[in-house]
C-alpha positions, 0 to 999 in steps of 0.5 A: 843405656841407663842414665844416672841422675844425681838427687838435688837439695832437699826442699823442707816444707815445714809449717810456716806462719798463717797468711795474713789475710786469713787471720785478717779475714777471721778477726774481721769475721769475729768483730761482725759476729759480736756487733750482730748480737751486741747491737739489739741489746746495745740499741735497747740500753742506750735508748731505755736507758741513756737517753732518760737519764740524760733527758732527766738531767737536762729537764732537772734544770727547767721548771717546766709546765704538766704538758710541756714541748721542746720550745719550753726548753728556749725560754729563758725565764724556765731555765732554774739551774739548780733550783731544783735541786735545792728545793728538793734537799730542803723540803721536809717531805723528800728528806723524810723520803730518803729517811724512810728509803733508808730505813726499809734499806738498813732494816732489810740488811738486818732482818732479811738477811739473819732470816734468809740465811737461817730458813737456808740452814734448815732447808739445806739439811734432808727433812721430808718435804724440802722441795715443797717448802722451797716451793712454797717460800719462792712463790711469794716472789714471783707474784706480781707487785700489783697481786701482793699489793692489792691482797695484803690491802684487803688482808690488812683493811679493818675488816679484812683477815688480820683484824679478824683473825685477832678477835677470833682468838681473843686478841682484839686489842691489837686490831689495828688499821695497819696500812692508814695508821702513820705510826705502823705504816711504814713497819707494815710496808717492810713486813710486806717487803719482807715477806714478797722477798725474802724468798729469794734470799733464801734460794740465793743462800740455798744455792751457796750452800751448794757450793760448799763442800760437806767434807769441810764439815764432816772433818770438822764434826770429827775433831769435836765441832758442834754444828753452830761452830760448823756454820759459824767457822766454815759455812758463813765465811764460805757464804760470804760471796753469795751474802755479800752479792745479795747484801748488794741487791738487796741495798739497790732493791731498797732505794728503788721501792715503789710498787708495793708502797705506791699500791698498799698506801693511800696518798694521805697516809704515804704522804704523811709515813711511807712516801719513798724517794721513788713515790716522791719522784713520781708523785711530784713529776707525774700527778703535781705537774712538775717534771723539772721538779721530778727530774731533779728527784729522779737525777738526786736518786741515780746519784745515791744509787750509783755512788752506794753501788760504786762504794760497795763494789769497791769496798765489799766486792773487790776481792770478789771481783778480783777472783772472778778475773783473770788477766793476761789469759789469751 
């Protein structure tokens, strides 16, 4: 005999939340991951980084011997406080530093930059060869400053290439001894500078131009533009974040030369026209046997930089910045 049995209540097995202990278990696992691949850059940071500019600023208050130790620092008469400091924006010699510092700045914005973006408008338009001549404009930049330093020595020393140049075709009086005389030393310097790095604002513009749409300027040419009112209404104000990140490399690029005037110029010559805030701090830190003194140049130096880049970020990039972030997004 059958049996009938009465169906009981439906059990509903819908989705519910996650186990806590899984999504616990999953952020934990997350945080490892980010630590692994952030603590050998992190560790690097701080220690090539951090700890100098702090030891910088600590050493900028002593006046401290060529060879000095850590028991120099407990002396009580090396103690100076901010004596170097003082000197060092009262001596001629580091005033006429950051002037000249300033001048290859403010001179590569003017120059590098209306060059740079005019080489990237020509290169930017399909001419036979493009690629070649890309190549060829690069290739400056990727020399190593001690290779360009020392061939633009030889090319620029009385005998070398230039002067000789000059007589070949007629043109000797305006042979010159372009790296010891102080009155062109310093416009030789940005020309060198001009020339080992301008390459790279050329393929940065290059690369922005990219970016831009050619039917912009095809609509354009159709309701009667000419090609510099192209460029001029449409192509510059779409360049301007590109123009406005390499203005702000080219500004840190400028307060930190070092290399290429420290190995073109003798000493007597960079002393007199092209010394840097950069070879100064060496000069004086490293070969005058004053690392207080030095510090003192090096901590003067982070600060320019650091308030020039805190103030262009806010004032140039910020709209930049802003555009690139985006908040509240999970």
């Amino acid at each position: 005999m059958a049996t009938l049995t009465t169906p009981g209540p439906a059990v509903s097995a819908g989705p519910g939340p996650a186990p806590a202990p899984r999504v616990r278990r999953g952020q934990t696992r997350k945080r490892v991951e980010i630590a692994v691949f952030v603590a050998p850059a992190l560790i690097l940071f701080i220690g090539f980084v951090i700890v100098p500019v702090i030891l910088a600023a600590v050493y900028s208050f002593y006046n401290l011997p060529a060879a000095f130790q850590w028991d120099d620092l407990a002396e009580p008469e090396r103690f100076v406080g901010f004596d170097n400091y003082v000197r060092a924006l009262t001596t001629p010699e580091f005033q006429k530093a950051i002037a000249n510092t300033f001048f290859i700045l403010i001179m590569s914005l003017l120059v590098q930059g209306p060059i740079a973006i005019g080489v990237a408008l020509l290169l930017n338009r399909r001419l036979r060869g493009r690629a070649v001549f890309r190549l060829l404009i690069f290739v400056p930049y990727v020399l190593a400053e001690v290779i360009a330093g020392l061939a633009w020595r030889l090319i620029l020393q009385p005998t070398g290439a230039v002067n000789a140049t000059l007589e070949a075709i007629g043109l000797g009086d305006l042979a010159r001894n372009w790296l010891a005389d102080p009155a062109i030393a310093l416009w030789t310097i940005f020309f060198i500078l001009t020339w080992k790095y301008i390459g790279f604002a050329i393929l940065l513009f290059l690369a922005g131009l990219q970016g831009i749409p050619d039917e912009l300027a095809e609509a354009a040419q159709i309701d009667g533009a000419t090609w510099w009112q192209v460029q001029r209404h449409i192509t510059l104000p779409l360049l301007g974040p590109t123009l406005r990140i390499w203005a702000f490399l080219s500004i840190i690029g400028s307060l930190q030369v070092f290399d290429m005037v420290w190995i073109t110029v003798t000493p007597a010559v960079r002393r007199i026209a092209t010394e840097t805030m950069a070879t100064y701090m060496v000069q004086q830190g490293q070969f005058a046997g004053q690392p207080g003194y030095g510090s003192a140049i090096a901590v003067i130096l982070f600060v320019i930089s650091l308030v020039i880049a805190l103030v262009y970020q806010r004032f140039a990039l910020r709209r930049d910045l802003a555009g690139a972030v985006t908040r509240g997004v999970r």
